[in-house]
GUVEX-469188 format. One record per residue: residue number from 1; residue in one letter; x, y, z of N, C-alpha, C in turn. Coordinates in steps of 0.02 Angstrom, whole numbers, padded with zeros to 5 digits, always signed. Each point is the difference from the previous one (the first is absolute). Example, Ala and Ser with C-alpha at 12.3 -4.5 7.8 and 13.67 -1.06 7.14 Angstrom:
(rec 1 A (+00660 -00284 +00390) (-00045 +00059 +00000) (+00045 +00060 +00000))
(rec 2 S (-00018 +00053 -00036) (+00042 +00059 +00003) (-00039 +00055 +00037))
***
This chain:
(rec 1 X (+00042 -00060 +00000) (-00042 +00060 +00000) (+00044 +00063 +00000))
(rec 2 X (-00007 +00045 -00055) (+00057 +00056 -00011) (-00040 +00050 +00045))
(rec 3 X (+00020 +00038 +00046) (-00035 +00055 +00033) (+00020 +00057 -00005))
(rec 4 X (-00059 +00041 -00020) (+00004 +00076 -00042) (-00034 +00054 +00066))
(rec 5 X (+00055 +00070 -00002) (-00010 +00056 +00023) (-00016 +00049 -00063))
(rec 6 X (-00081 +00027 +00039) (-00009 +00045 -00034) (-00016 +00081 +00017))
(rec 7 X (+00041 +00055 -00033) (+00015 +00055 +00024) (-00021 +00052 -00048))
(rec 8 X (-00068 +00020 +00031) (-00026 +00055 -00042) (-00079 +00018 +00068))
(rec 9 X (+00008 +00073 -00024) (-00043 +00051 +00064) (-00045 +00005 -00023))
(rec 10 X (-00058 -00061 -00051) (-00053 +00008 -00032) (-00034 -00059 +00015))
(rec 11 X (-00030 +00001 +00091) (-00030 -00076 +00013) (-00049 -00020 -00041))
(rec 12 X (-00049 +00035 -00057) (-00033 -00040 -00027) (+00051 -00039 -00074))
(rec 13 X (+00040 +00029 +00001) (+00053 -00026 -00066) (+00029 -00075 +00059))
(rec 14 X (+00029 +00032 +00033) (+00050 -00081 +00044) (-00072 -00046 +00009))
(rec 15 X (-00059 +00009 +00021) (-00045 -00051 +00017) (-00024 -00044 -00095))
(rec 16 X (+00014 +00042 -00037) (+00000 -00029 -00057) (+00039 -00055 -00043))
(rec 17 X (+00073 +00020 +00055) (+00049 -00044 -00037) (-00013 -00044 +00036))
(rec 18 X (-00008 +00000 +00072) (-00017 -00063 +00038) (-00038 -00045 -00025))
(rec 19 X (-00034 +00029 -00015) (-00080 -00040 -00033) (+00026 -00048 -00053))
(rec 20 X (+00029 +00036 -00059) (+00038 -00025 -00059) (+00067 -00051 +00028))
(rec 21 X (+00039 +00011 +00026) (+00047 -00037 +00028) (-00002 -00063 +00039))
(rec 22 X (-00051 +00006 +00045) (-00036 -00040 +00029) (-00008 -00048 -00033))
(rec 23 X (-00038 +00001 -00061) (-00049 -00063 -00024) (+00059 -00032 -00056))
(rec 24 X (+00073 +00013 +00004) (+00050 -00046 +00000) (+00039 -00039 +00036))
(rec 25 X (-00033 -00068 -00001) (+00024 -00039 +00041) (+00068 -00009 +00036))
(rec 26 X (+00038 +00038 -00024) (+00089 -00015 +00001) (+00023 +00071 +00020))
(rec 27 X (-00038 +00062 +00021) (-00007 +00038 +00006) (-00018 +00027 +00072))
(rec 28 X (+00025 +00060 +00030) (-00020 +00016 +00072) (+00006 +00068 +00032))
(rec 29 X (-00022 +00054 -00008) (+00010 +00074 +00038) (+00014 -00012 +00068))
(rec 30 X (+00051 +00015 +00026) (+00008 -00040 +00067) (+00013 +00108 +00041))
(rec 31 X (-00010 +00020 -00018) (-00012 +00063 +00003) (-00008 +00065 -00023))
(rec 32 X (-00021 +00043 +00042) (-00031 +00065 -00087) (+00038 +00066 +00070))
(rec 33 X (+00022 +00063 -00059) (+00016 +00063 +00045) (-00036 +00036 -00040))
(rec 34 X (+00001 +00084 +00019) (-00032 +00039 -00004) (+00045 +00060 -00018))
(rec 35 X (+00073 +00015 +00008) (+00049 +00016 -00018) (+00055 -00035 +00003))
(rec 36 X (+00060 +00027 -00033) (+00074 +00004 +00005) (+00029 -00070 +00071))
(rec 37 X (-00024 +00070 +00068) (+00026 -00025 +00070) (-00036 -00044 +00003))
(rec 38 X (-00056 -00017 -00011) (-00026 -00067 +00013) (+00033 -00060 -00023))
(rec 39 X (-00018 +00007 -00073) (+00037 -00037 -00047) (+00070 -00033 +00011))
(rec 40 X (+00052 +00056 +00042) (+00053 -00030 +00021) (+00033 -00050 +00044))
(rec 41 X (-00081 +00011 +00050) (-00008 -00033 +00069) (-00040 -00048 -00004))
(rec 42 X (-00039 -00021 -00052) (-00024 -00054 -00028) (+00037 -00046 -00028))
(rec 43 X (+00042 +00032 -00050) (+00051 -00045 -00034) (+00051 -00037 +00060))
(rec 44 X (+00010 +00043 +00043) (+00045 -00028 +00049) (-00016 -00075 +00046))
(rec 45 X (-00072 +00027 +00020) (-00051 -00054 +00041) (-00018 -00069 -00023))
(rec 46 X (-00013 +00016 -00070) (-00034 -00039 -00048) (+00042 -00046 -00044))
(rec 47 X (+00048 +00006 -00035) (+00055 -00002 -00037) (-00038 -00035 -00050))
(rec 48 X (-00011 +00063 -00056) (-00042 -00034 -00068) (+00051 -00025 -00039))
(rec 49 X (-00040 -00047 -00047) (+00037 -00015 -00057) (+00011 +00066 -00068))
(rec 50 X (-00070 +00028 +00017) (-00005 +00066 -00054) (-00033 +00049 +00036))
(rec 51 X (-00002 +00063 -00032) (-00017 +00033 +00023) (-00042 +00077 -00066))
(rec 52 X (-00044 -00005 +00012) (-00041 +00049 -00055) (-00013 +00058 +00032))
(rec 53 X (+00019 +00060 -00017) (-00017 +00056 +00028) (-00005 +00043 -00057))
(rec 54 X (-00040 +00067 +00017) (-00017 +00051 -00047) (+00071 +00048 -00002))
(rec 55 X (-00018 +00036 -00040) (+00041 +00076 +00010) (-00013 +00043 +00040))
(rec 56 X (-00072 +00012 -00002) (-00025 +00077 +00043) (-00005 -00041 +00068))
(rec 57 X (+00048 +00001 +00053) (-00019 -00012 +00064) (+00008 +00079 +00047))
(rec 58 X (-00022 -00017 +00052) (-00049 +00088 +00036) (+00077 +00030 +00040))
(rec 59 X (+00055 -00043 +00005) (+00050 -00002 +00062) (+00069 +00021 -00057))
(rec 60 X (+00009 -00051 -00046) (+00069 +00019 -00052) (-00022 -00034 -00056))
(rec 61 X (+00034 +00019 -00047) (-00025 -00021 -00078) (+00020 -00068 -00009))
(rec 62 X (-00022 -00033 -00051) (+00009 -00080 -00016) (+00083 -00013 -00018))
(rec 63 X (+00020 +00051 -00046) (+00066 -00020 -00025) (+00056 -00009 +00069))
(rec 64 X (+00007 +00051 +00050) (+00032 -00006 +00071) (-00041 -00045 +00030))
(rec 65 X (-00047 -00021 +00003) (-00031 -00064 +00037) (+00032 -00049 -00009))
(rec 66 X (+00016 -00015 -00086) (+00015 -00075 -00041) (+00055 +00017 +00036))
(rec 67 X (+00058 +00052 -00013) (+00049 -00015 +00026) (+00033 -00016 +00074))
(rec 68 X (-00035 +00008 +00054) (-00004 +00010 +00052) (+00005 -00080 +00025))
(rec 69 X (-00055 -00024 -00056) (-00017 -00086 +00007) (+00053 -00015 -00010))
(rec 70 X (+00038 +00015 -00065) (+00046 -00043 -00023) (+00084 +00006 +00045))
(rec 71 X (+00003 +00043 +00034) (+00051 +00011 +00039) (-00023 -00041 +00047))
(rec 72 X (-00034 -00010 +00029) (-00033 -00039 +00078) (-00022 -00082 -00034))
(rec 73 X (-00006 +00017 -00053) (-00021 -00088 -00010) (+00040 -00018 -00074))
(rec 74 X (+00049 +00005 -00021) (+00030 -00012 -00076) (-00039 -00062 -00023))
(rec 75 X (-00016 -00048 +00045) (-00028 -00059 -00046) (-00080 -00012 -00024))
(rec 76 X (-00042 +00055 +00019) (-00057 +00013 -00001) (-00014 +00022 -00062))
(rec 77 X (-00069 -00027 -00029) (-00027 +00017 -00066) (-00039 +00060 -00013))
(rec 78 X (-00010 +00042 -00027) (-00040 +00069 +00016) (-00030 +00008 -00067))
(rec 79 X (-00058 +00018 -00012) (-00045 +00008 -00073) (-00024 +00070 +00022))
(rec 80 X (-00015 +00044 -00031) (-00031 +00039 -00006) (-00084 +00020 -00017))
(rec 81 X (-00040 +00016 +00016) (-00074 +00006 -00026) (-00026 +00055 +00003))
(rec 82 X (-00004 +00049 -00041) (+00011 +00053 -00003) (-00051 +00063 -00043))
(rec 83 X (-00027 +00037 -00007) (-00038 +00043 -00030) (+00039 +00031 -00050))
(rec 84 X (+00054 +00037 +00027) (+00059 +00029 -00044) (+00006 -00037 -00077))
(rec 85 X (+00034 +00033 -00038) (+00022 -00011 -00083) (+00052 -00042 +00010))
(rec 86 X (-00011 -00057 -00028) (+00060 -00044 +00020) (+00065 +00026 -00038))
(rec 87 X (-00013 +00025 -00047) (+00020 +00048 -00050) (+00068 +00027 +00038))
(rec 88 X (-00025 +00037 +00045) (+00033 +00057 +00050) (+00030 -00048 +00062))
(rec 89 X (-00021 -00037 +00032) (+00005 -00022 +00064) (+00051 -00083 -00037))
(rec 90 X (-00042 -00036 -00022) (+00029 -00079 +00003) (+00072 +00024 -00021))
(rec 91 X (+00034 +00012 -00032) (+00087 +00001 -00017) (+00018 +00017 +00075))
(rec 92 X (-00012 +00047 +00028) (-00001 +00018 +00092) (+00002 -00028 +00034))
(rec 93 X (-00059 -00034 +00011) (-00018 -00082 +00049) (+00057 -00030 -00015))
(rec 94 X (+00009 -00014 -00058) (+00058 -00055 -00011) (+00062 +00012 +00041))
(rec 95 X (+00022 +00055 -00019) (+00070 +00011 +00009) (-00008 +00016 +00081))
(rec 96 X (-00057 +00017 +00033) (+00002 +00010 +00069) (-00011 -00071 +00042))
(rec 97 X (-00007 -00051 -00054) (-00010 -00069 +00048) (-00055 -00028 -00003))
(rec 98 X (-00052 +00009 -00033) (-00072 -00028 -00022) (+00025 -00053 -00053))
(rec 99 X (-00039 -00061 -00018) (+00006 -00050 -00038) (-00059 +00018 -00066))
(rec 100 X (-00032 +00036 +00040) (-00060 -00010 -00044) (-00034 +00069 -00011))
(rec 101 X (-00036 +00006 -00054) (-00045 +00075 -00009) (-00074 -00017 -00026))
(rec 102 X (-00054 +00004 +00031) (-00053 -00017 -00028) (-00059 +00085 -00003))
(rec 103 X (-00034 +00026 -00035) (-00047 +00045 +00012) (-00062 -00056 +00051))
(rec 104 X (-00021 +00068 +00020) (-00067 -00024 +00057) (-00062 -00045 -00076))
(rec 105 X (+00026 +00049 -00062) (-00069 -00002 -00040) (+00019 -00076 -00032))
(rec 106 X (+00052 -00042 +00011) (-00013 -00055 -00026) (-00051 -00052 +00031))
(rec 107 X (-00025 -00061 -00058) (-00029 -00045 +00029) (+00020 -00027 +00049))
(rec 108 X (-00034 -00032 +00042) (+00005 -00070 +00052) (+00047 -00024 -00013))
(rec 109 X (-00017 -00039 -00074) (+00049 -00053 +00017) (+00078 +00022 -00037))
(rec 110 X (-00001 +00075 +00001) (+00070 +00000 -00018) (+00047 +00032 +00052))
(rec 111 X (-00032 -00001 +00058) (+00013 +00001 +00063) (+00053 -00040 +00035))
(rec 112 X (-00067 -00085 -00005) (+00027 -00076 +00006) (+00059 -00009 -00047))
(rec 113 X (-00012 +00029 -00045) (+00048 -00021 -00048) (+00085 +00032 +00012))
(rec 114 X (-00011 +00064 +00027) (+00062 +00049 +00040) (+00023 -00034 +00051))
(rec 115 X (-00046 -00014 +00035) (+00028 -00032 +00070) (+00039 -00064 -00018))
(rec 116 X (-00030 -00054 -00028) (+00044 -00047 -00021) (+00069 +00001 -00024))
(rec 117 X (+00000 +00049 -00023) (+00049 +00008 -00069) (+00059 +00032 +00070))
(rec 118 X (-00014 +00055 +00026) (+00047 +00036 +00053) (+00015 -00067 +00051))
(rec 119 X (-00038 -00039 +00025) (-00002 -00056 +00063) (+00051 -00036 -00046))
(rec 120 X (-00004 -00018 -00074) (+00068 -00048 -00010) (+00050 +00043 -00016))
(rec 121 X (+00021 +00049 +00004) (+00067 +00029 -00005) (-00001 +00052 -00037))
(rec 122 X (-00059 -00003 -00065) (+00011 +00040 -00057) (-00016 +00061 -00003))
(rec 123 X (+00013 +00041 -00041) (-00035 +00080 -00003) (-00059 -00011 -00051))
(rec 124 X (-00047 +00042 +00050) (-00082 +00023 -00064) (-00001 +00048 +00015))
(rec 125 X (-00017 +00015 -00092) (-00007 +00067 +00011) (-00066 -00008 -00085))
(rec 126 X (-00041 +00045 -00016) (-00066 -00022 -00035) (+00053 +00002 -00081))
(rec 127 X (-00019 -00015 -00045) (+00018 -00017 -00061) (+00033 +00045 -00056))
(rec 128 X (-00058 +00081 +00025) (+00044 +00041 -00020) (+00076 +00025 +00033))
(rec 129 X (-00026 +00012 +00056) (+00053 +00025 +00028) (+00067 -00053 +00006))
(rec 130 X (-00001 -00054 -00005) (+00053 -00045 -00005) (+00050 +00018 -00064))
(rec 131 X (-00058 +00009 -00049) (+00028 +00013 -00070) (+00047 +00059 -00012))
(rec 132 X (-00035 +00036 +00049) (+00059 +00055 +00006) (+00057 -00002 +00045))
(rec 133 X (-00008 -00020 +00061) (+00041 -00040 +00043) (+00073 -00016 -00048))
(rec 134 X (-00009 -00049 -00039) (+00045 -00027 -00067) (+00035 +00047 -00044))
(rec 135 X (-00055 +00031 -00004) (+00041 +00057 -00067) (+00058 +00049 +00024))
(rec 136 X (-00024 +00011 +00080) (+00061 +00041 +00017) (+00043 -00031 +00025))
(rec 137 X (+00005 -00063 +00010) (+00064 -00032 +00027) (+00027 -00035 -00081))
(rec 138 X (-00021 -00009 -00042) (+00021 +00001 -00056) (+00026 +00070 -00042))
(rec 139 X (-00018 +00045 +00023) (+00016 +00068 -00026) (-00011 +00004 -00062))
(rec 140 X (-00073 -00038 -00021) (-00060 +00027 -00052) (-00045 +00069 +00022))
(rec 141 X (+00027 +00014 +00065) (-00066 +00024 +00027) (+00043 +00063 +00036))
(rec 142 X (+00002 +00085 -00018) (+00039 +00034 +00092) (-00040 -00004 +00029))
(rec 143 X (+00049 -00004 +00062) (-00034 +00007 +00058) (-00031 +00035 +00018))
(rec 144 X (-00050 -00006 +00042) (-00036 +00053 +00020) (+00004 +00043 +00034))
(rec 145 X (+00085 +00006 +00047) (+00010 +00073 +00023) (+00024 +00037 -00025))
(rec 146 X (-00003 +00010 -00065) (-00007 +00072 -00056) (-00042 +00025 +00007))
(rec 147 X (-00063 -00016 +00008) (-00039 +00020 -00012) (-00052 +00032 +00089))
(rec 148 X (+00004 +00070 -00037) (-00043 +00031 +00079) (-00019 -00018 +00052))
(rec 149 X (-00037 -00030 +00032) (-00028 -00035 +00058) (+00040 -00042 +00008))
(rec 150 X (+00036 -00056 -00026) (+00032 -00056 +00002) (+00071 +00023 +00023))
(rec 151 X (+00018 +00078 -00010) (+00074 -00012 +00028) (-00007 +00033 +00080))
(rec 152 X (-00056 -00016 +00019) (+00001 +00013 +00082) (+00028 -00056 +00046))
(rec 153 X (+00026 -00006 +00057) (+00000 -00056 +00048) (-00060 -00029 +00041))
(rec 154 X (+00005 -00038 +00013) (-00051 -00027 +00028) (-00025 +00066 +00053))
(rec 155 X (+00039 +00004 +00055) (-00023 +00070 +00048) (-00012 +00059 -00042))
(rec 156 X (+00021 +00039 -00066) (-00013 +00053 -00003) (-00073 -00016 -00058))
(rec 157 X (-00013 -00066 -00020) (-00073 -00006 -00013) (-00060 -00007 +00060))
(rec 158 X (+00028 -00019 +00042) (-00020 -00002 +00085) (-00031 +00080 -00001))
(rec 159 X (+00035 +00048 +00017) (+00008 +00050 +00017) (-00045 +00047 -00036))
(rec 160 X (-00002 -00029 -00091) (-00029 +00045 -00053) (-00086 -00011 +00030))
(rec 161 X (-00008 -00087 +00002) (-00069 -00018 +00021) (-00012 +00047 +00055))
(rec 162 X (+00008 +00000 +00035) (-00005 +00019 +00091) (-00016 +00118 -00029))
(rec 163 X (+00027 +00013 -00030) (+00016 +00075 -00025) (-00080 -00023 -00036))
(rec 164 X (+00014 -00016 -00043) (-00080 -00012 -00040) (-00074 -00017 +00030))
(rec 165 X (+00031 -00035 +00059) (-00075 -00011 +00051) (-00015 +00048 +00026))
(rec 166 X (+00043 +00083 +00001) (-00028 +00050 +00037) (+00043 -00003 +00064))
(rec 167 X (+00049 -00049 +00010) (+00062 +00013 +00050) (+00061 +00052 -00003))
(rec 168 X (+00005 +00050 +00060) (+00024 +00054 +00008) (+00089 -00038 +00017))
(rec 169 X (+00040 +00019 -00009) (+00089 +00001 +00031) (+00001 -00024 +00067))
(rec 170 X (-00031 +00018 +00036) (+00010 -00028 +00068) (-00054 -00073 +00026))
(rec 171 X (-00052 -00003 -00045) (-00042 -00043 +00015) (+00051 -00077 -00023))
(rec 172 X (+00021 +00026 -00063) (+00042 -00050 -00058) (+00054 -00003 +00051))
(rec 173 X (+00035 +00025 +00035) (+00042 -00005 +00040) (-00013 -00062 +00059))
(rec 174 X (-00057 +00009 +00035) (-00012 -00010 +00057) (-00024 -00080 -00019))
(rec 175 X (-00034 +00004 -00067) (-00027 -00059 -00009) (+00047 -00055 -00027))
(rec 176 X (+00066 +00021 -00010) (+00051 -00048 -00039) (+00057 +00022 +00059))
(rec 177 X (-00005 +00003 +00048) (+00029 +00009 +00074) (+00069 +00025 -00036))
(rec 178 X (+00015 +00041 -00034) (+00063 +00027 -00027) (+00001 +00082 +00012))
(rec 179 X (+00049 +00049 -00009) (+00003 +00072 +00016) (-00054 +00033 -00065))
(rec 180 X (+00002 +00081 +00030) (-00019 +00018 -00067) (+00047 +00022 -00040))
(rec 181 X (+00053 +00005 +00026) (+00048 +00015 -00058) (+00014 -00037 -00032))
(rec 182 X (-00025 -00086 +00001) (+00009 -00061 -00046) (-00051 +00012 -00033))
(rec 183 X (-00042 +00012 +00019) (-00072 +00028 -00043) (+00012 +00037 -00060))
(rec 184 X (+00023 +00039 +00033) (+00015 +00068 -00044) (+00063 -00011 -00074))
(rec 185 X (+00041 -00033 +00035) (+00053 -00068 -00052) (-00048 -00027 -00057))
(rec 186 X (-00037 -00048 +00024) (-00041 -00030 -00038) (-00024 +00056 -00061))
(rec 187 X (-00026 +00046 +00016) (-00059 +00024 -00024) (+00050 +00053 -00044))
(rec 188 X (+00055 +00016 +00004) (+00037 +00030 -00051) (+00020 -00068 -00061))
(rec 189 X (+00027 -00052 +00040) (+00017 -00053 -00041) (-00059 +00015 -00073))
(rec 190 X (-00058 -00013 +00026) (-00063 -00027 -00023) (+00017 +00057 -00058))
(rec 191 X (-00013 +00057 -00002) (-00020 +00065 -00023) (+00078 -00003 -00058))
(rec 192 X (+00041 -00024 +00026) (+00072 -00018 -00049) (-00033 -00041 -00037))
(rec 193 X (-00025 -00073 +00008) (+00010 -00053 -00049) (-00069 +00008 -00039))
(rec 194 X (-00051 +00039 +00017) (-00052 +00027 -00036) (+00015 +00066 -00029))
(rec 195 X (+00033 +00048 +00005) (+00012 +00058 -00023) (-00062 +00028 -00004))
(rec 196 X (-00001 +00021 +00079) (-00066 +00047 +00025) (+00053 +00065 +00022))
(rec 197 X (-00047 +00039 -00033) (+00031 +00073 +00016) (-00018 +00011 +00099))
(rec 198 X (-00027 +00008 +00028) (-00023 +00003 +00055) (-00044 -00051 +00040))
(rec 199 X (-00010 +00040 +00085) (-00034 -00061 +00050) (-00061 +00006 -00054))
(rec 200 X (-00029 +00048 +00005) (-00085 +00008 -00047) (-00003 -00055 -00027))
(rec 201 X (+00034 +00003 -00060) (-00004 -00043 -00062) (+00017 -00065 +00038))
(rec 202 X (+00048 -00027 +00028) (+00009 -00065 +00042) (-00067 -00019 +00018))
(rec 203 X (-00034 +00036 +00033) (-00064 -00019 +00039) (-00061 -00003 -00048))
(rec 204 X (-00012 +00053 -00037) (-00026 -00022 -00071) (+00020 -00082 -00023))
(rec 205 X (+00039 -00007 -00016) (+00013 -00050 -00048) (-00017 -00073 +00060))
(rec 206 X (+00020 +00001 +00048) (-00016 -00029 +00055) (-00080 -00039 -00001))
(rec 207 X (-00023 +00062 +00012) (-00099 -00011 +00009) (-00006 -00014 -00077))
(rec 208 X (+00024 +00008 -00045) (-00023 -00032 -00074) (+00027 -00067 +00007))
(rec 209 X (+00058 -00026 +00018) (+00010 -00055 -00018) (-00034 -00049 +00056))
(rec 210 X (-00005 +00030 +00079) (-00050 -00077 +00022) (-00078 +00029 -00029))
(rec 211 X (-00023 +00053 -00009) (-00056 -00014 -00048) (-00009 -00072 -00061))
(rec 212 X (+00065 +00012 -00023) (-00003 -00035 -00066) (+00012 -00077 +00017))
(rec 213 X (+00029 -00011 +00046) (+00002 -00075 +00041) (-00047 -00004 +00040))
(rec 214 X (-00044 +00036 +00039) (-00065 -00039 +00017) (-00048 +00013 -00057))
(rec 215 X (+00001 +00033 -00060) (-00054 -00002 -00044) (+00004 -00060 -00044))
(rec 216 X (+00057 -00039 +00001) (+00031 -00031 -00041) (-00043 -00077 +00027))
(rec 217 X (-00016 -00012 +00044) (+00000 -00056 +00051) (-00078 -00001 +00011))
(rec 218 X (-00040 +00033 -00020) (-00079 +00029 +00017) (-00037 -00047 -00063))
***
């Protein structure tokens, strides 16, 4: 019996996977969190074989989550399930320690089908995005940090989200337990690798782009 942690702050979403997970025999949620800190102290208690968590958790973002796991548990399997553009996020997951990238909007059973695939060793990731996966490690394909959004770090896409939700310098501070003058780091970085003339325009472009990622997902 493989036993799965699941980590996402949307109890009618986790009571769903249960439901679905459940009615595989070889299969077992042997616990669910609600954020990040949970998640960590679950994994610890529990010691899953895998572990499925979202991106948007309420405490720290998914990509420092995955990694957090993978420093504290290197041999642990981690999939992702996620709302986000895999587009944007799955190359991320990867390289932060996730096995796997699935959208929330896939079927059921390509769920079952993720989990399997991550529980024996392998990486899933959905058909397109694999395809591209290939092209850039074949270098059919540049990479995607040429290109605008993609040449951020994981934290200063952290930071852009958090600015775009209507988060002020010190809130973004307080909530990523770092100074504001790291804040303030960030947020020039950002305004460099986007070539934003000013904070204005930063914050503009900010509230357009998680506009355009929760409109994207609706």
């Amino acid at each position: 019996m493989k036993r799965l942690l699941l980590v996402d702050d949307h109890p009618i979403m986790r009571h769903g996977l249960v439901q679905l997970i459940s009615a595989e025999p070889d299969l077992q949620v042997c616990a669910e969190a609600g954020n990040a800190a949970e998640g960590m102290t679950a994994a610890a208690k529990q010691n899953p074989d895998l572990v499925i968590a979202d991106l948007t958790l309420p405490d720290k973002h998914g990509l420092e989550f995955i990694k957090d796991l993978r420093a504290l548990h290197p041999d642990l399997q981690i999939m992702v399930l996620s709302m986000h553009d895999e587009s944007l996020y799955a190359e991320r997951a990867l390289r932060a320690g996730a096995r796997g990238y699935l959208m929330k909007e896939a079927a059921a059973e390509n769920l079952i089908r993720a989990v399997r695939r991550v529980l024996a060793g392998d990486i899933y990731l959905s058909d397109k995005m694999a395809s591209v996966m290939l092209e850039l490690l074949s270098g059919q394909r540049k990479t995607s940090a040429s290109a605008g959004i993609d040449r951020l770090t994981d934290r200063e896409l952290e930071v852009l989200q958090l600015i775009g939700s209507g988060r002020g310098t010190r809130q973004i501070a307080d909530q990523l337990h770092v100074s504001v003058r790291t804040i303030d780091a960030h947020r020039a970085h950002i305004k460099d690798k986007l070539q934003l003339p000013d904070g204005n325009a930063l914050v503009r472009y900010a509230v357009r782009w998680v506009e355009n990622q929760q409109g994207s997902v609706k």
